[in-house]
C-alpha positions, 0 to 999 in steps of 0.5 A, a space after each residue: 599329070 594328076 595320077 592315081 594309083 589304085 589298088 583293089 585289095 581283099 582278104 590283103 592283111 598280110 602285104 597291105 601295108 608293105 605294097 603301100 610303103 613300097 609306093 610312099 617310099 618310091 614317092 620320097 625317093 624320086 619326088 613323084 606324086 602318085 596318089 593312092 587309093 585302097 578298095 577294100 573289096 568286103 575284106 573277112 580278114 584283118 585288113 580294115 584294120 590294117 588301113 585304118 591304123 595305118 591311115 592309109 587312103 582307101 575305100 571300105 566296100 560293105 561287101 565284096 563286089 569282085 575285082 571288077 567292082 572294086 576296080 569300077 569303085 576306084 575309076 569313080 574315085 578317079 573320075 570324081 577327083 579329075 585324075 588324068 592317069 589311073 592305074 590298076 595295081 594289085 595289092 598282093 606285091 606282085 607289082 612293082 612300083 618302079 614299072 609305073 612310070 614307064 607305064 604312064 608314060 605312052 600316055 603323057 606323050 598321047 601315044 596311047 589311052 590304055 597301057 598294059 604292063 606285059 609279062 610277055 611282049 620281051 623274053 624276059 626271066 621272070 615270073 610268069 605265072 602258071 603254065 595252065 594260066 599261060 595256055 589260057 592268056 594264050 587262047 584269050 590273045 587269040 580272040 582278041 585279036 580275031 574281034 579287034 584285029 590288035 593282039 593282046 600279049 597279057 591279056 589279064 594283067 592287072 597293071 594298067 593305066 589309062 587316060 582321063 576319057 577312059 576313066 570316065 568311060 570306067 567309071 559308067 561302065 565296067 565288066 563285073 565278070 573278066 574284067 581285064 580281057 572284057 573290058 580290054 575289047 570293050 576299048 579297043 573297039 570304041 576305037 582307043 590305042 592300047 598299048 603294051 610294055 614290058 614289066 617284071 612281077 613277082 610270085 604271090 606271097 600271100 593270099 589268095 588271087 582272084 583268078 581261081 578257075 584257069 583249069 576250068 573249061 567253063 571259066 575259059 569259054 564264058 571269057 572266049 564267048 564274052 570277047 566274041 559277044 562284044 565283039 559282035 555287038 560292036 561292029 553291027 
């Protein structure tokens, strides 16, 4: 099956270029053929630069547009060039490409639309981030299941892939806020299987990530009330 793997970048100068080697090297090692798609989301840094002299497929945004945006950007690419399978993949090597095949998977058996890879679904010793972040993933699980009755175990992981009626569903409509739970909901209730499995990540080396408010009371109840508002929305 045709995939893609996208992968939204700002300010990434400093690990661009290794995440993507990283795939190219996986590619030649076990002749698969994931596509690659860099959305350079109005970096301020070097990473432009970094993509274009390195020739690596990517999209240049004018200004940035988040990570929902950039994100979106990909699934249209996606959905423009008949992709079966998309998958979110974040450039700041935290992922590891060796997950995406198992990732995939559920999907080419039609056991599911939409697959998370978990940090939390087995009592694995890895990275896991913060514990403010895990107490908030927590929270975000609970209001999830209680709108859609499926618990979500990583409710913000930024590894996931989805199958070709998702793409198109993506591609017309994607949260600009939340984009993971959001957008997590938003599936969930149009009746799609998602499914999880169990991933190892890595600490962010370099960087900044795009999830900065997790101690902030204001971040967590704008995603809370966004879960329950689409969750009210759909069900009448």
């Amino acid at each position: 099956m045709k995939t893609l793997i996208i992968i939204p970048a700002y300010n990434e100068e400093k690990s661009i270029l290794r995440v993507y080697d990283n795939i190219i090297d996986y590619n030649k090692k076990n002749k698969s053929d994931y596509d690659i798609i860099v959305i350079n989301d109005g970096s301020k840094d070097n990473t432009e630069e970094v993509l274009s002299k390195n020739n690596i497929p990517h999209i240049k945004l004018i200004q940035n547009l988040g990570i929902g945006g950039a994100v979106q950007t990909g699934y249209k690419y996606a959905y423009e060039h008949n992709y079966d399978i998309a998958v979110q993949y974040d450039g700041d090597g935290q992922h590891n490409i060796e997950y995406v095949e198992n990732i995939i998977e559920p999907i080419k058996n039609n056991e599911a639309s939409m697959v998370i890879g978990s940090r939390f679904v087995k009592d694995i010793d890895t990275f896991k981030s913060s514990a403010a972040r895990r107490l908030g993933i927590k929270l975000i699980s609970f209001f999830i299941k209680l709108v859609t009755g499926k618990k979500i175990c990583d409710t913000t992981s930024g590894m996931r892939a989805i199958d070709k009626d998702i793409i198109k569903e993506f591609a017309s409509s994607y949260p600009t806020e939340y984009p993971e739970p959001v957008s997590t909901v938003h599936i969930l209730k149009l009746g799609y299987k998602v499914s999880e499995v169990s991933v190892e990540m890595n600490e962010r080396s370099e960087g900044v990530s795009s999830i900065r408010a997790w101690k902030n009371i204001y971040y967590m109840i704008n995603v809370i009330l966004s879960i329950v508002l689409i969750g009210l929305r759909r069900t009448r």
